[in-house]
DRENFI-989288 format. One record per residue (C-alpha): residue in one letter; x negated, y, z. Coordinates in steps of 0.001 Angstrom, whole numbers, plus 500000, padded with zeros to 6 digits. Layout:
# residues N
("A", (X, Y, Z)) ...
This chain:
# residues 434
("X", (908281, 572945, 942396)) ("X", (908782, 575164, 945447)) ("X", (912289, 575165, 946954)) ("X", (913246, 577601, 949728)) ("X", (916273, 575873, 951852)) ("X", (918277, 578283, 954040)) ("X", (920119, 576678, 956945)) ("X", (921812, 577482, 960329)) ("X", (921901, 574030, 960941)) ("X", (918684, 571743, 960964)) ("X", (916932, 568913, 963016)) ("X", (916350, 567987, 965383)) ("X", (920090, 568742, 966022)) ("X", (922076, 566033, 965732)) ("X", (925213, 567035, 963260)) ("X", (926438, 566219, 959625)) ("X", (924840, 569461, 958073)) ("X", (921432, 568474, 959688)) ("X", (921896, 564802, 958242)) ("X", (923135, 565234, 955251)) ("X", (919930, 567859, 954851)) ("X", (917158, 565934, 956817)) ("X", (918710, 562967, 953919)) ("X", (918495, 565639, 951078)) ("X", (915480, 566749, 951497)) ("X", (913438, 563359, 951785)) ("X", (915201, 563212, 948214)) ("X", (913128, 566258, 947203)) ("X", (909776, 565042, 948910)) ("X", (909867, 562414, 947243)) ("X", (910570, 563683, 943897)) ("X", (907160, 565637, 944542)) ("X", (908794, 569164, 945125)) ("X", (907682, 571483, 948260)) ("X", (910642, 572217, 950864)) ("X", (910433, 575396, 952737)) ("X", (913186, 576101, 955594)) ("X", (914100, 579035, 957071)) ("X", (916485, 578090, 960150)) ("X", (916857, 578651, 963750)) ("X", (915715, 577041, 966320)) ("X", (918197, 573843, 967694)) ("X", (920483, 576098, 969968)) ("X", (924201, 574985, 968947)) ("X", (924288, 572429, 972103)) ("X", (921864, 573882, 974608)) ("X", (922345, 576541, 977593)) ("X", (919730, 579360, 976992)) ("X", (918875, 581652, 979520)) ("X", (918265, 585266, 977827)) ("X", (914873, 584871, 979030)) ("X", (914235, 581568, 977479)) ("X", (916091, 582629, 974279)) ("X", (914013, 585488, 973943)) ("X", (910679, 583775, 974691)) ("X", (911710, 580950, 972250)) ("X", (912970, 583322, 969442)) ("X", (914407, 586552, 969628)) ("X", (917122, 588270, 967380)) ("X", (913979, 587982, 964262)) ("X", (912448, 584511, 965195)) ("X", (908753, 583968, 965333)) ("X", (906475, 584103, 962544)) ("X", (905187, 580852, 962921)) ("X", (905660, 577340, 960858)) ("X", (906247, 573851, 961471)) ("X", (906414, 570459, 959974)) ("X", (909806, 568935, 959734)) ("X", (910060, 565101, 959756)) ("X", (911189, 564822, 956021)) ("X", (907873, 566503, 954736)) ("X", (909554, 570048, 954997)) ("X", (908137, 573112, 956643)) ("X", (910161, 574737, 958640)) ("X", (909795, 578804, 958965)) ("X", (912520, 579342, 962572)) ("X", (914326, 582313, 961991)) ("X", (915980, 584407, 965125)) ("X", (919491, 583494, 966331)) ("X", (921831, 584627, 969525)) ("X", (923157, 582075, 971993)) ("X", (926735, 581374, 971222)) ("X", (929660, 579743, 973049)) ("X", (932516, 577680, 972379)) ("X", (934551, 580510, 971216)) ("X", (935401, 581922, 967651)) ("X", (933906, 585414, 968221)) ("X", (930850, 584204, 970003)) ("X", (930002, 581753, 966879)) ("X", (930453, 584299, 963992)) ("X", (927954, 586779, 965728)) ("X", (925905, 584304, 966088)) ("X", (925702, 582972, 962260)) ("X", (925681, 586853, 961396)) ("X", (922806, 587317, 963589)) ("X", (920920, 584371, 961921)) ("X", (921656, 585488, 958363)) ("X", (920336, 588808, 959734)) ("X", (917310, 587253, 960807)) ("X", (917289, 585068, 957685)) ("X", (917279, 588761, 955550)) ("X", (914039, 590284, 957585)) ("X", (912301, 586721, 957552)) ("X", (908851, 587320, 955240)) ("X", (907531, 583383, 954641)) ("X", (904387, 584728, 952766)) ("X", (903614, 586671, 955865)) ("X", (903341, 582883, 957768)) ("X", (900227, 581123, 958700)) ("X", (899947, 579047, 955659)) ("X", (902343, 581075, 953527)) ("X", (900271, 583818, 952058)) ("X", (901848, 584692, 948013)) ("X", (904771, 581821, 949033)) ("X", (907363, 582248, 946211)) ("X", (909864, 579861, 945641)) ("X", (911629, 578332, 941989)) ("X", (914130, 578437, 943931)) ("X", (916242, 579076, 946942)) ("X", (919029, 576753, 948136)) ("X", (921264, 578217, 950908)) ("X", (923937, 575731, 952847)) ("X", (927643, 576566, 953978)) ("X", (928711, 576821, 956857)) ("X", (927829, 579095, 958445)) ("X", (929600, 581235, 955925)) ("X", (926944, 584063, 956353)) ("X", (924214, 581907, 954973)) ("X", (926059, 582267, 951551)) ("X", (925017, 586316, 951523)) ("X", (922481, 586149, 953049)) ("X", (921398, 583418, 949661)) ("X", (921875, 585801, 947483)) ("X", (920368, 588532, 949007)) ("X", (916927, 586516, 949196)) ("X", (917334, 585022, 945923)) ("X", (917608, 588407, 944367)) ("X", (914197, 590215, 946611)) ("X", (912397, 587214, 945481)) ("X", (913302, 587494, 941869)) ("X", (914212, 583527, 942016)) ("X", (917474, 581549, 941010)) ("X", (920193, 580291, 943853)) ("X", (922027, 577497, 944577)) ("X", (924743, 577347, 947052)) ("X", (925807, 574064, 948768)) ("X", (929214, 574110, 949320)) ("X", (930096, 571688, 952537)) ("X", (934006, 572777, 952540)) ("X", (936755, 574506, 950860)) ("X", (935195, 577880, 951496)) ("X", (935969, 580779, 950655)) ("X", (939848, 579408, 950321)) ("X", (939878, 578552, 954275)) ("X", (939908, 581911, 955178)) ("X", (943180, 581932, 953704)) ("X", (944344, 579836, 956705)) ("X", (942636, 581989, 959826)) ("X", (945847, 582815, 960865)) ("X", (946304, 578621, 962444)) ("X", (942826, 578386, 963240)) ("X", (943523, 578904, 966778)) ("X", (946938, 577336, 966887)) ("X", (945100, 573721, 968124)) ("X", (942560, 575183, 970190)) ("X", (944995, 576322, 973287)) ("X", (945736, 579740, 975295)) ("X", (943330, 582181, 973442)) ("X", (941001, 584593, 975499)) ("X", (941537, 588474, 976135)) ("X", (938763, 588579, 973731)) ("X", (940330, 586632, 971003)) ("X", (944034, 588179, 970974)) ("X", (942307, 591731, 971031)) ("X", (940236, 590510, 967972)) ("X", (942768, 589314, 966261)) ("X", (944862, 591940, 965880)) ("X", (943105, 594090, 962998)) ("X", (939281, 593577, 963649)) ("X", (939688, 589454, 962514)) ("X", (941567, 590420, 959428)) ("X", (939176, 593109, 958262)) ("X", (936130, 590527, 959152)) ("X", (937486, 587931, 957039)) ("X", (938369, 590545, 953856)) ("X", (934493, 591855, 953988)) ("X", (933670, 587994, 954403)) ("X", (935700, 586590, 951654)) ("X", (934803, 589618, 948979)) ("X", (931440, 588893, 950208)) ("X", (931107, 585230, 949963)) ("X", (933306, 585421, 946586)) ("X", (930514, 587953, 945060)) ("X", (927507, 584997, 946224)) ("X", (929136, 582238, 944737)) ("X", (929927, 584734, 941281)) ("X", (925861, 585235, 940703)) ("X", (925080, 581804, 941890)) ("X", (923076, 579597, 939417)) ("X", (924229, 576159, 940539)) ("X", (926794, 575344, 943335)) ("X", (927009, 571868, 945103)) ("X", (930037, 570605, 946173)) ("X", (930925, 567420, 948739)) ("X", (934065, 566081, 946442)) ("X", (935154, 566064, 942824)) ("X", (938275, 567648, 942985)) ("X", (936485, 571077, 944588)) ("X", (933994, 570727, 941621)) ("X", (936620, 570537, 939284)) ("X", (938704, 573524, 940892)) ("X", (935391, 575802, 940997)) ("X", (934869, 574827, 936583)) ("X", (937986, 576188, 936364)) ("X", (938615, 578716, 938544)) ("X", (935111, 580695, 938604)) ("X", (933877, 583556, 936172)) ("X", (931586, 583212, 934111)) ("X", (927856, 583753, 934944)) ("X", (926418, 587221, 933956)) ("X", (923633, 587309, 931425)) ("X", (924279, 584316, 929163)) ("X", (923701, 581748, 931528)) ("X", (924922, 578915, 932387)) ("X", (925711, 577922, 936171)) ("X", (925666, 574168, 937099)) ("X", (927584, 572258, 939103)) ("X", (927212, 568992, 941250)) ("X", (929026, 567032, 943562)) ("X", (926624, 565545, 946127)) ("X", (928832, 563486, 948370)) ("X", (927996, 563105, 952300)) ("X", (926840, 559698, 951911)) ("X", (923415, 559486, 953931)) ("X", (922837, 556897, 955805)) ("X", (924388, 556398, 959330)) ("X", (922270, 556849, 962207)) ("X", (922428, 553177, 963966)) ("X", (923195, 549975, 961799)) ("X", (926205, 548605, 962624)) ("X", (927577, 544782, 962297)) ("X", (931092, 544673, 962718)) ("X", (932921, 542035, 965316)) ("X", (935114, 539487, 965047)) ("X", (938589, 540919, 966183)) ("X", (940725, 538369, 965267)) ("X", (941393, 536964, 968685)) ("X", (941744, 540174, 970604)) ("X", (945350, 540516, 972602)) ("X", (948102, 541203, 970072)) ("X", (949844, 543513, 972344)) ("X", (948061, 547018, 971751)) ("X", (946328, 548986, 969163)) ("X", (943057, 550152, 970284)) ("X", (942074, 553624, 968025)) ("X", (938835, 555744, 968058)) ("X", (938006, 558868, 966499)) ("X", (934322, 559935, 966688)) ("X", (933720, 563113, 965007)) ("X", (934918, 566641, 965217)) ("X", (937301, 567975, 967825)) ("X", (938345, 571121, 966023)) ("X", (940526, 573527, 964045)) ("X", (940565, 571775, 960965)) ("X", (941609, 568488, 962791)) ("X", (944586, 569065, 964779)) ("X", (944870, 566323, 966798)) ("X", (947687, 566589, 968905)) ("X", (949677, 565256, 965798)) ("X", (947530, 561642, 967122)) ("X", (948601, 562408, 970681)) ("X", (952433, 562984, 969464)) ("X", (952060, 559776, 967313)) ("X", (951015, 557544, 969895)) ("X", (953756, 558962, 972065)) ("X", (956305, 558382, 969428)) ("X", (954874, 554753, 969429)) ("X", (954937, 554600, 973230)) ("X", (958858, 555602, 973389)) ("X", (959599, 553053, 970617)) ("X", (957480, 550478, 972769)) ("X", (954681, 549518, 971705)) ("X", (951042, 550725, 973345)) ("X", (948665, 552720, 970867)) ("X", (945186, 552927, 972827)) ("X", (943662, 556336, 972028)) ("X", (940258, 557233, 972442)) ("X", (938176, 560206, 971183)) ("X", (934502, 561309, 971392)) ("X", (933547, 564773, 969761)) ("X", (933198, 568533, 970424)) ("X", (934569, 571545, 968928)) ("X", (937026, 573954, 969256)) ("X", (939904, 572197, 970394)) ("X", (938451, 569820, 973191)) ("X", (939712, 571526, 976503)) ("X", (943093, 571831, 974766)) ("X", (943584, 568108, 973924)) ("X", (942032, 567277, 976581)) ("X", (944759, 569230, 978900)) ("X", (947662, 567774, 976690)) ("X", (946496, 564273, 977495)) ("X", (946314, 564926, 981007)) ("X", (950244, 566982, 980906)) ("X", (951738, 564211, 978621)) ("X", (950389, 561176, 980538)) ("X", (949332, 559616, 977683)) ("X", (946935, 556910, 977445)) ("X", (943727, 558605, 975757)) ("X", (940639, 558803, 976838)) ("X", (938605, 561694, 975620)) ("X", (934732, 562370, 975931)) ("X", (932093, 564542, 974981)) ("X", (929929, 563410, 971940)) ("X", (927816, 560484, 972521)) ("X", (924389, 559608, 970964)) ("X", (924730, 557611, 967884)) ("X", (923313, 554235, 969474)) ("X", (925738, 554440, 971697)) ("X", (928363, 554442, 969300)) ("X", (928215, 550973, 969103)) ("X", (930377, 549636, 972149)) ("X", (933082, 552037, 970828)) ("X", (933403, 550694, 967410)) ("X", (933421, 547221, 968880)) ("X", (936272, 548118, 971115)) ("X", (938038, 549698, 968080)) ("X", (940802, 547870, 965965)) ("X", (941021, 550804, 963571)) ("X", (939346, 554082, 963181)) ("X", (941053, 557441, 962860)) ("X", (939838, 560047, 960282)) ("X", (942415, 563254, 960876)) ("X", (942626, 566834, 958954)) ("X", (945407, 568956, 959277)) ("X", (947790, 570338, 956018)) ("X", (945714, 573170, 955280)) ("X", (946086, 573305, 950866)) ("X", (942372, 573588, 950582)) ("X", (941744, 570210, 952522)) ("X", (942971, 568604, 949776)) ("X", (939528, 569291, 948249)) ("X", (937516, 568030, 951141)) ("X", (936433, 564555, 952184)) ("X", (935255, 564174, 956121)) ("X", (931684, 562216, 955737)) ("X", (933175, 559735, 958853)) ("X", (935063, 558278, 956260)) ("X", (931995, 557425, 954140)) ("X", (930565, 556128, 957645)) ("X", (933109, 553818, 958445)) ("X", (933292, 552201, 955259)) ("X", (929873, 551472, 955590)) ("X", (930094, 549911, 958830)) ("X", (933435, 548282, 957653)) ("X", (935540, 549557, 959790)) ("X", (939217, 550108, 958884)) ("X", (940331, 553399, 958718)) ("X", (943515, 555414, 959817)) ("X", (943597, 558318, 957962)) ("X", (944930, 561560, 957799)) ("X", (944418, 562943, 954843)) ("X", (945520, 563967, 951711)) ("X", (943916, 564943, 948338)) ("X", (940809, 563158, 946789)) ("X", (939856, 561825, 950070)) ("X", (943198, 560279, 950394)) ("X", (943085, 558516, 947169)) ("X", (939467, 557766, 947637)) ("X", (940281, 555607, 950689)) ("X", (943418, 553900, 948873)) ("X", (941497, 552949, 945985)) ("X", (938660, 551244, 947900)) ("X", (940754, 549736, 950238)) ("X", (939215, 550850, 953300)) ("X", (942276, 551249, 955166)) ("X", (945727, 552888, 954889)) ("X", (946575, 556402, 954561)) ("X", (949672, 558968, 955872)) ("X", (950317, 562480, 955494)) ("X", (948637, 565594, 957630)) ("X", (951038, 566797, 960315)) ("X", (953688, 564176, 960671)) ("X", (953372, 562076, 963666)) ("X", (956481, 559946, 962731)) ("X", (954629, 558219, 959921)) ("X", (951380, 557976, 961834)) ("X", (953012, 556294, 964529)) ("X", (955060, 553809, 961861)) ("X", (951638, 552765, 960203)) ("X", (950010, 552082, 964130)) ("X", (953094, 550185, 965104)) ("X", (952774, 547782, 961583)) ("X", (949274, 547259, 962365)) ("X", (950281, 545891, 965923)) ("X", (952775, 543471, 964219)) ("X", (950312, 542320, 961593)) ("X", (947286, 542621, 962560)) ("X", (946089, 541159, 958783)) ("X", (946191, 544616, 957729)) ("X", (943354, 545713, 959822)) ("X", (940879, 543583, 957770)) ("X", (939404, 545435, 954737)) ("X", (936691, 544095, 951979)) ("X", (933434, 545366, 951528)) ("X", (934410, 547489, 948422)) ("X", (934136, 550864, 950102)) ("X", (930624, 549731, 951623)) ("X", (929602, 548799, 948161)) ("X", (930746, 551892, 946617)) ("X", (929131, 554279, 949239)) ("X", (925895, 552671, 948994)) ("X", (926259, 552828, 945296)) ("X", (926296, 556305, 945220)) ("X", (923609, 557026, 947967)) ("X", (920895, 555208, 946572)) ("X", (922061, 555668, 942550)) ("X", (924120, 558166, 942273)) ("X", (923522, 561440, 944439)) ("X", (919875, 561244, 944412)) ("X", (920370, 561338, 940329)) ("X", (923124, 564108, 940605)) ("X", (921071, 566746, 943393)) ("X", (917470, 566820, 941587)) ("X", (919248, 567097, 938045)) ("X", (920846, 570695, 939458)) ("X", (917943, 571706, 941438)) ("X", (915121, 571333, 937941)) ("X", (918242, 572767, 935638)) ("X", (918441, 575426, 938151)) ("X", (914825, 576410, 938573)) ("X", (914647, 576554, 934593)) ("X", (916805, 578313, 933507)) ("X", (915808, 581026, 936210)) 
């Protein structure tokens, strides 16, 4: 079978779209079926000069092919060179899907008649999801959507997005003020009218599976759209042995989060909490590694607050390593957005593979997940009172860091058994029913 994959994310980048696909895709090799990409080139972390960007690929990409190293082929499609910034990112996923649109695969070295059974776009970038459809439909072939997040539902909360992320550009209050609202109407009608002709959707947690059954229309023609949830458990980049922490000083909480410095996390509630536990007297170590939207901004409250954090730019997965040994207790942290309720950060799945305890954040299945395979303990989004209660009962018994290896067990349960099961049955039901 012949599957056409649209992406804005994909190797070698080093993120969890492009691992959870580079994972997904092996699954597909080695079920026998073809994998065609259409993606840009890796851009999300580099400085481009316009000249190099243009050499490299342009607003339309380069009509050229490559060989991915999960047996894909990967057509690059065109992209822009985007900042940190809101703005600069969405013209830069609408200039992909743009280039995703005018991208001809049988016109390819190699490619000549290419038609796929079907075409498989991933969200984020929300674009992609149009963009899906719009392919799907000029090559006559079925669609599936993978559905990462909560989307189109987050929208709902773009007026906190920036609320984390500190003093907002020139550029962003003059956006905001009527030309962000219309953006995210045409996006939401748009993205809503993708998922509505879409033959199979994919989810990352049960509960958003379940609230898509019952919430979307029914599919035009007779047919039958499928659903799947296909979890974010591939497998972590290094191996990782956890260390003997028993005999470390009883004094101080050491905590690391390694992941995602962004809207959706709001993590000046961890900066307040460790403050609170500061006043009351005992010392909460914080220490963060990440990128995103809200870096510079925590970054400057740590600095204004005095409080003892240390915050870095991501690291390379091997070195991970010395971190998690130096941590008593990872932190996994979303804000209280309603439609986070339905989403499940894939650290979580991480550190309960490495067996590391987890502090989370959380609430929803992904709350309840971690309870129930006690992997760690568990407090509400956006109250730094409670968070600071749970690090300060840690301190005092420091029993409660140690967890089993349930969650391990359960997450490789479902990586090697259970997805793999799941994600070909809704690609082949997909492709059939056409």
């Amino acid at each position: 079978m012949k599957i056409l994959v649209l992406s804005q994310y994909w190797a070698p980048e080093n993120g969890v779209p492009q691992r959870r696909w580079a994972w997904l895709t092996k699954i597909l090799v080695r079920a026998g079926h073809e994998v065609l990409v259409v993606t840009p080139p890796p851009h999300y972390m580099r400085n481009l000069t316009l000249k190099d960007w243009w050499k490299e690929s342009g607003l339309l990409g380069k009509e050229q092919v490559e060989q991915g190293d999960n047996g894909e082929t990967i057509l690059r499609s065109g992209f822009f060179p985007a900042g940190r910034s809101l703005t600069s990112r969405i013209f830069n996923q609408a200039i992909v899907a743009g280039s995703m649109l005018v991208a001809r695969p049988s016109k390819a070295r190699g490619l000549k008649g290419y038609r796929p059974d079907v075409v498989i776009g991933t969200v984020p970038a929300l674009p992609t999801s149009v963009a899906t459809w719009v392919v799907a439909k000029r090559l006559r072939a079925p669609y599936i959507l993978d559905l990462r997040d909560a989307w189109p539902e987050l929208l709902h909360n773009s007026h906190d997005w920036n609320s984390g992320t500190g003093k907002r550009s020139l550029r962003e209050k003059v956006f905001s003020k009527g030309p962000l609202q219309l953006l995210i109407r045409v996006t939401d009608r748009s993205m809503c009218q993708a998922l509505n002709n879409a033959g199979g959707i994919i989810t990352t947690s049960a509960e958003l599976q379940t609230h898509l059954e019952r919430t979307m229309p029914v599919l035009k023609g007779g047919k039958q759209r499928f659903y799947a949830t296909v979890r974010n458990v591939f497998p972590p980049k290094a191996p990782y042995v956890p260390q003997e922490k028993s005999n470390r000083d009883q004094g101080h909480l050491n905590v690391l989060y390694a992941g995602t410095i962004g809207r959706a996390q709001k993590l000046d509630n961890a900066l307040k909490a460790a403050q609170i536990a500061r006043d009351w007297g005992f010392d909460v170590r914080l220490r963060f590694l990440g990128d995103g939207a809200s870096f510079l901004a925590l970054r400057k409250e740590i600095v204004e607050k005095n409080i003892d954090a240390q915050i870095e730019h991501r690291v390379p997965a091997d070195d991970l390593i010395p971190h998690y040994d130096w941590a008593d207790t990872a932190l996994v942290h979303l804000t209280n957005w309603e439609p986070l309720n339905r989403t499940i950060p894939s650290k979580a799945y991480e550190l309960m593979t490495m067996g590391i305890h987890i502090s989370a954040v959380v609430s929803g299945e992904a709350a309840e997940l971690i309870e129930t395979l006690h992997a760690g303990h568990v407090v509400e989004p956006e109250n730094p009172e409670s968070l600071a209660e749970l690090w300060i009962d840690l301190i005092k018994d420091r029993s409660k860091l140690a967890i089993t290896d349930e969650g391990a067990n359960w997450v490789e349960h479902q990586r090697n058994e259970v997805v793999p099961v799941q994600f070909l049955e809704i690609v082949e039901a997909v492709a059939k029913q056409g």
